[in-house]
TIPAMAR-726234 format. One line per field, with one value per residue (C-alpha): x, y, z. Coordinates in pm, 1 decimal. Each point is the difference from the previous one (the first is absolute). Layout:
% TIPAMAR-726234
x: X,...
y: Y,...
z: Z,...
//
This chain:
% TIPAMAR-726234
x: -10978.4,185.0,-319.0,6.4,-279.6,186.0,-206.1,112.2,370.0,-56.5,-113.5,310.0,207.5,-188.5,97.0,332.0,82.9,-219.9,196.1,338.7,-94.6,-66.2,318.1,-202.1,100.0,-201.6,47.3,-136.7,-190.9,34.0,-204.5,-212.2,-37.0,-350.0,-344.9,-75.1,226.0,-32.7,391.3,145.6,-344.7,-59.7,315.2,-123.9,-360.7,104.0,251.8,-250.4,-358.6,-72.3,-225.0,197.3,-128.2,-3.0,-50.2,-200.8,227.7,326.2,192.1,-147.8,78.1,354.3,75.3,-140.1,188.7,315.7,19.1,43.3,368.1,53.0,-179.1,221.7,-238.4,-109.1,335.3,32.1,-272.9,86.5,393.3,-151.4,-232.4,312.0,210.4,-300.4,-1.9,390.8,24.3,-319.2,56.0,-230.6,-154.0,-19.1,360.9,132.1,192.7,34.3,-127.9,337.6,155.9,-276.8,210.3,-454.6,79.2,120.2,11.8,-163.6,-194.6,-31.7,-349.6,-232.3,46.0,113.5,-31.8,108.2,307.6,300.5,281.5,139.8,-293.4,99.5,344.2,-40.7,-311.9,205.4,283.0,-207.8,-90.9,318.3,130.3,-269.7,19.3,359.4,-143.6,-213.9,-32.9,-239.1,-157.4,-202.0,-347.2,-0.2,-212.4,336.0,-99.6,-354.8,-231.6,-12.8,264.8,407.2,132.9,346.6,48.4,382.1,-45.2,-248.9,205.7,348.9,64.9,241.1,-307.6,-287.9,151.7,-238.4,-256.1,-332.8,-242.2,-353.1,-215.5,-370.1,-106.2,-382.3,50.1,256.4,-228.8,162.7,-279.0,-356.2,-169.1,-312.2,218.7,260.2,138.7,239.0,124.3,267.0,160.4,-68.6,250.2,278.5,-31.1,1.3,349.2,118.0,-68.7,153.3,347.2,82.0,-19.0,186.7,280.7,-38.8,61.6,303.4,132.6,15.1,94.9,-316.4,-240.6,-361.4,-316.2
y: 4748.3,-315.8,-221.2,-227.8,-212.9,-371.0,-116.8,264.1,-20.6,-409.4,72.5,209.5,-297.6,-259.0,228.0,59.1,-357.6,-114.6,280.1,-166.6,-356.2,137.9,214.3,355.9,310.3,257.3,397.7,9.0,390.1,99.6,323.0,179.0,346.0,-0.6,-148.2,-294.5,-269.5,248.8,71.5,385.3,146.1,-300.0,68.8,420.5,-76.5,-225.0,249.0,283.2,-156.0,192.7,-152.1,-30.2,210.3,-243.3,128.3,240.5,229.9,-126.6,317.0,-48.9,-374.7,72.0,263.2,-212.3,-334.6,218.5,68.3,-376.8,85.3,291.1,-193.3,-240.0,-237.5,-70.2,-59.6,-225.8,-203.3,-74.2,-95.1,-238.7,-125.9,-58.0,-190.2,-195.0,-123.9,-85.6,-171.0,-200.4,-395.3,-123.5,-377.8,-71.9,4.3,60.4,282.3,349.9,217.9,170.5,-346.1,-68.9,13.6,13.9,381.1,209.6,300.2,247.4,283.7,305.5,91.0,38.6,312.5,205.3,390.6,288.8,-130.2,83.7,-177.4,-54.7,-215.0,-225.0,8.4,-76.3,-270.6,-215.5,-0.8,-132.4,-264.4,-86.3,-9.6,-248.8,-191.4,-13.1,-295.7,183.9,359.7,285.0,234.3,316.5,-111.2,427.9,53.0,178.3,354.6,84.2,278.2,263.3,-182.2,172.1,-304.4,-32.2,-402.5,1.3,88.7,-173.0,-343.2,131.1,-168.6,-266.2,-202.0,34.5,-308.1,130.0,265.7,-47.1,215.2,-23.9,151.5,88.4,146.7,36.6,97.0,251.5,178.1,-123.3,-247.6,73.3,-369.9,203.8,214.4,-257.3,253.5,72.2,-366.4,154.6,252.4,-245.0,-248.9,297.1,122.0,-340.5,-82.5,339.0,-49.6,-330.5,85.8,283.0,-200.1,-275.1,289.1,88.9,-363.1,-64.6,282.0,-187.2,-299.4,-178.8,-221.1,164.8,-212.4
z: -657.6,42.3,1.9,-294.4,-197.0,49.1,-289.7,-197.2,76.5,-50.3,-337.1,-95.2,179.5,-209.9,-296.0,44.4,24.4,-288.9,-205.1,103.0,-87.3,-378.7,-32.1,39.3,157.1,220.3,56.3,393.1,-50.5,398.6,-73.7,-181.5,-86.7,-131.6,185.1,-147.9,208.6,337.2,43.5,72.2,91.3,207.6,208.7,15.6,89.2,282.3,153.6,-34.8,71.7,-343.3,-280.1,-354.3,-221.4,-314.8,-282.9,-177.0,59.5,-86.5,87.6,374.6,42.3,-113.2,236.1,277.3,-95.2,-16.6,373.2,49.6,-119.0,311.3,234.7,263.1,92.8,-348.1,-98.1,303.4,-90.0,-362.0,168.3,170.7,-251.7,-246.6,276.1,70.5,-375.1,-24.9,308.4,-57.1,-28.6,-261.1,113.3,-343.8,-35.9,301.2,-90.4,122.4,-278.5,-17.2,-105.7,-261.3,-359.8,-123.5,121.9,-284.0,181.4,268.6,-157.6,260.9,-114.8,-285.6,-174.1,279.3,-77.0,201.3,185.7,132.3,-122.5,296.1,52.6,-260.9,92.5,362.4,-41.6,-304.1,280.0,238.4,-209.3,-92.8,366.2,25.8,-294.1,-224.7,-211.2,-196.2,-239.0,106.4,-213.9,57.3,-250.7,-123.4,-323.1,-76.0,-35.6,-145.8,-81.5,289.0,190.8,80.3,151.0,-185.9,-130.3,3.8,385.9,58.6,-121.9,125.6,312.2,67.1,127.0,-307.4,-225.3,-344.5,-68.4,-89.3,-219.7,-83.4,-262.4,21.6,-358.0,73.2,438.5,-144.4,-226.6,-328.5,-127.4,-26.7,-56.4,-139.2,-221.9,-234.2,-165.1,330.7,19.4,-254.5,183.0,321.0,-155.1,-113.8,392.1,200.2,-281.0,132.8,344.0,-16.5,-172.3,221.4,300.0,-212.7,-6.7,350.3,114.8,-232.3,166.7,300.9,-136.5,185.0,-243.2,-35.0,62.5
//
């Protein structure tokens, strides 16, 4: 924790500014939910001396990556991680990241599952104490299959600036590549999946991404 590749955070410097000189925009993901890029069960493995338990098992990892929510020094970690990032000068362009208009926004993590929303509530507020110059947003899938989390309170607090949603026809069960007959009914449930969360964010009045 705290130990950082320099070549890698030179290459997202490099980035950033190269973005900036052509007019684009970046979403900085400071988590992740699932194993591919390390994040939540990073932070639990390191606090516990416990191997994640990728999956296989899917029901297993997500249990474990869950703690990372309950567990202090986790949550310290990925604090200081964050503040790292917006205080960070950038020699490319010798600003702080928090000052960079190539920043479109801070995402909280990729697809995060299984959290309190206080957790949401409290970490965009960090951010934001941090940072004013720019939006935060919470990067939820909105509410899939096998999932409770509730979008509108998810997206509710004064410090999420627009909800995000994300839809995974064949991971969710709905498209069988080998079978094209479901690629119907795929298309009628990712529409419905996508309107009701359309409703949920008008509700708030917060755009939808």
């Amino acid at each position: 924790p705290g130990v950082y590749a320099e070549s890698v955070l030179d290459g997202l410097d490099f980035f950033i500014a190269e973005m900036g000189k052509r007019d684009m925009k970046a979403v900085l993901v400071l988590n992740n939910y699932w194993q591919w890029s390390g994040g939540m069960g990073q932070y639990v493995s390191w606090s516990e001396g416990t191997p994640i338990p990728y999956p296989g098992d899917y029901g297993t990892f997500m249990s474990y990556v869950a703690k990372f929510y309950d567990c202090a020094e986790c949550q310290a970690w990925y604090r200081a991680h964050i503040a790292m990032l917006i205080e960070h000068i950038n020699p490319y362009t010798e600003l702080k990241y928090r000052d960079d208009p190539a920043i479109f926004a801070w995402e909280l993590a990729n697809e995060p599952r299984r959290y309190p929303y206080a957790w949401i509530d409290e970490t965009a507020a960090y951010i934001k104490s941090l940072d004013p110059n720019h939006m935060v947003t919470t990067g939820s899938e909105g509410t899939p299959p096998g999932e409770n989390q509730d979008f509108q309170r998810t997206h509710d607090g004064p410090d999420i600036d627009y909800a995000t949603v994300h839809i995974w026809p064949q991971n969710w069960g709905w498209y069988d590549p080998q079978n094209p007959t479901t690629y119907e009914r795929a298309e009628q449930n990712a529409l419905d999946y996508l309107h009701r969360h359309v409703f949920d964010a008008a509700v708030l009045k917060k755009p939808l991404v």
